[in-house]
N, C-alpha and C positions, 0 to 999 in steps of 0.2 A: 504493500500500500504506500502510495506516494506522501509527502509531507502535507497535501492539502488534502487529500481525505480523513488523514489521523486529525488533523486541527476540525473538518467538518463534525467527525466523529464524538471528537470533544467537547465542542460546542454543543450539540446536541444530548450530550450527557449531562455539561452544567445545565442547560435548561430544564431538563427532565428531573432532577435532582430539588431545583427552585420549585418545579412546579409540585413536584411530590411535599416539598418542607411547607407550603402555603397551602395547601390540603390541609397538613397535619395541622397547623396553625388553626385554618378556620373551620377544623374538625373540634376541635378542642373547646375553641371559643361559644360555637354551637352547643356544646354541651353544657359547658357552663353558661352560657343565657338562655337553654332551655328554648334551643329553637327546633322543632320537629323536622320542618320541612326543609331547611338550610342540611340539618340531620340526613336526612331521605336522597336530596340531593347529591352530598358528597360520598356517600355511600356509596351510590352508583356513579360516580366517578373515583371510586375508588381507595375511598379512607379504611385503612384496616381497622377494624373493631379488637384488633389482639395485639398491637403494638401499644408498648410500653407510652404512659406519659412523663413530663420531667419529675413529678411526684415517683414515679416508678409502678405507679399502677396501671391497670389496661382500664380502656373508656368507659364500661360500666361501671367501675369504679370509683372512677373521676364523677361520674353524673352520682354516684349513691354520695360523694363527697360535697358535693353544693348542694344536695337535697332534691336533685331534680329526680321523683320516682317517674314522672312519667318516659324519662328519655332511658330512664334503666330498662322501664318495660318495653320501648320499642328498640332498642341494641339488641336485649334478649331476644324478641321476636326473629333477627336474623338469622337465629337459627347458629352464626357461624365463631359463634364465642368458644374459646377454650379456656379454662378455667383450672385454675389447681386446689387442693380440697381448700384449705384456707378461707381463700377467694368466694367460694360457692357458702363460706360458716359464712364472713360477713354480709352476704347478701342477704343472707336468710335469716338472720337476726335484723337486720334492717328491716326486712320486709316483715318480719312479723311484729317488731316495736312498733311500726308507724300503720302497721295494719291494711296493706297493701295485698290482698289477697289474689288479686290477678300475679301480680309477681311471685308471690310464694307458688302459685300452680303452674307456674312457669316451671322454674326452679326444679320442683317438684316432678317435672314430668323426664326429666335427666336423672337427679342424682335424690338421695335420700338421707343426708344429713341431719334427719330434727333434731337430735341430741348432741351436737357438736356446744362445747360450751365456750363461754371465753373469758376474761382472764380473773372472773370475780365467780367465774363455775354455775352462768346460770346459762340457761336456754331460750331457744327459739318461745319455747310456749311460756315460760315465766316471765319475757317481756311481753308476752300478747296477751297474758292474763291477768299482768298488772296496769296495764294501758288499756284496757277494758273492750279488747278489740275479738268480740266474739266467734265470727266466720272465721278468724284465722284461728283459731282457739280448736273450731272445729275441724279445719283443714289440716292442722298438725297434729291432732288428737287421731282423725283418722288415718293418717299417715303412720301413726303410730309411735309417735312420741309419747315419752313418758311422762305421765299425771304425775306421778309420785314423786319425782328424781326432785332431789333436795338442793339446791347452791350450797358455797361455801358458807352462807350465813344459815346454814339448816332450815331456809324455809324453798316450801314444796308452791307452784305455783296457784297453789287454791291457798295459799297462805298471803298468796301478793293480791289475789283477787280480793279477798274479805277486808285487808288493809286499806285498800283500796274504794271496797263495797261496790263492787260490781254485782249487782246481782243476777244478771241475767247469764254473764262469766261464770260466775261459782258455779250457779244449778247444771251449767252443760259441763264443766271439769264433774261435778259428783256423779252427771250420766255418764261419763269417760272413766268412772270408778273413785276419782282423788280419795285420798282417805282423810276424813276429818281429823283424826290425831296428829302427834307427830314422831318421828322414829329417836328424838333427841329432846329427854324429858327438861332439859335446861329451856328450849325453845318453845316460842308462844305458840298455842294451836293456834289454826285459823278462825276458831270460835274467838281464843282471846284477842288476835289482832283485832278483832272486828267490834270488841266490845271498847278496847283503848279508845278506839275513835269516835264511840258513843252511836255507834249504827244503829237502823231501825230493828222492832221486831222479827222484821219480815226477814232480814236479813241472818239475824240470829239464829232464827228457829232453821233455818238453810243447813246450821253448821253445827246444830247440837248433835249429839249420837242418838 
């Protein structure tokens, strides 16, 4: 190859290179302003969904990090994410704290994580059951996570619920089995978190034996 092909050559690789980095740019930017269709766009021009951002996370990440659940659910929907287990705990703690139940059935229909815990030892369903967020309660329960499984502060997510006084929460953890005691006679049952807070009858009589 002669000297002015190798130079055409190379030209054409700096551009290609610019126009790939200004991709990733207004890839990035889109997620963070929660633009869908800017989203959809570059997508089909080519933005990877699995390349690292300067945080060192991949994009769904980047969007569960400014709080944008809806551009998580449509990254997910392409179907072309790969994910290491980590990666699929924090999304599924995300999605069941904020109660985002399209995206846990996302999730859900790849891998099966519910009991992945993190670094204070609770779970997917002990944040959905303290944030009063029921379908996901139900969606993780039938999935098969566990009612019972205690955090490192010995309470069981029918413990966060009654603290809480959820009570449309509680009654479906007790049809999922929860048990009203606790395995850790130091720690409060969920009858007594429920009473600290001064809750109603209706709530009480939920969690007596």
């Amino acid at each position: 190859m002669n000297e002015a092909g190798m130079d055409r050559r190379y030209i054409l690789s700096e551009r290609e290179e610019a126009y790939q980095c200004h991709i990733r740019f207004l890839f990035l930017y889109a997620i963070e302003t929660g633009q869908g269709t800017l989203i959809k766009l570059l997508l089909e021009k080519g933005a990877d969904v699995n390349e690292a951002c300067p945080s060192g996370n991949k994009p769904v990440l980047y969007a569960l990090e400014n709080d944008r659940h809806d551009i998580v659910h449509q990254l997910l929907l392409c179907g072309e994410i790969n994910l290491q287990r980590d990666e699929w705990s924090k999304l599924l703690l995300y999605a069941s704290g904020k109660g985002h139940r399209t995206i846990l059935e996302l999730l859900a229909g790849d891998r099966s994580h519910f009991d992945d815990e993190d670094d204070h030892g609770r779970t997917p369903l002990s944040y959905a059951a303290e944030n009063g967020h029921c379908s996901t309660v139900q969606v993780l329960a039938e999935k098969g996570a566990r009612v019972n499984f205690a955090d490192d502060l010995g309470r069981t997510p029918l413990a966060y619920a009654a603290d809480k006084g959820h009570k449309v929460v509680i009654q479906e953890l007790i049809n999922y089995g929860a048990n009203k005691t606790t395995l850790d006679e130091l720690k409060p049952t969920p009858l007594e978190c429920a009473q600290g807070k001064g809750y109603g009858e209706d709530i009480l009589e939920l969690l007596r034996e």
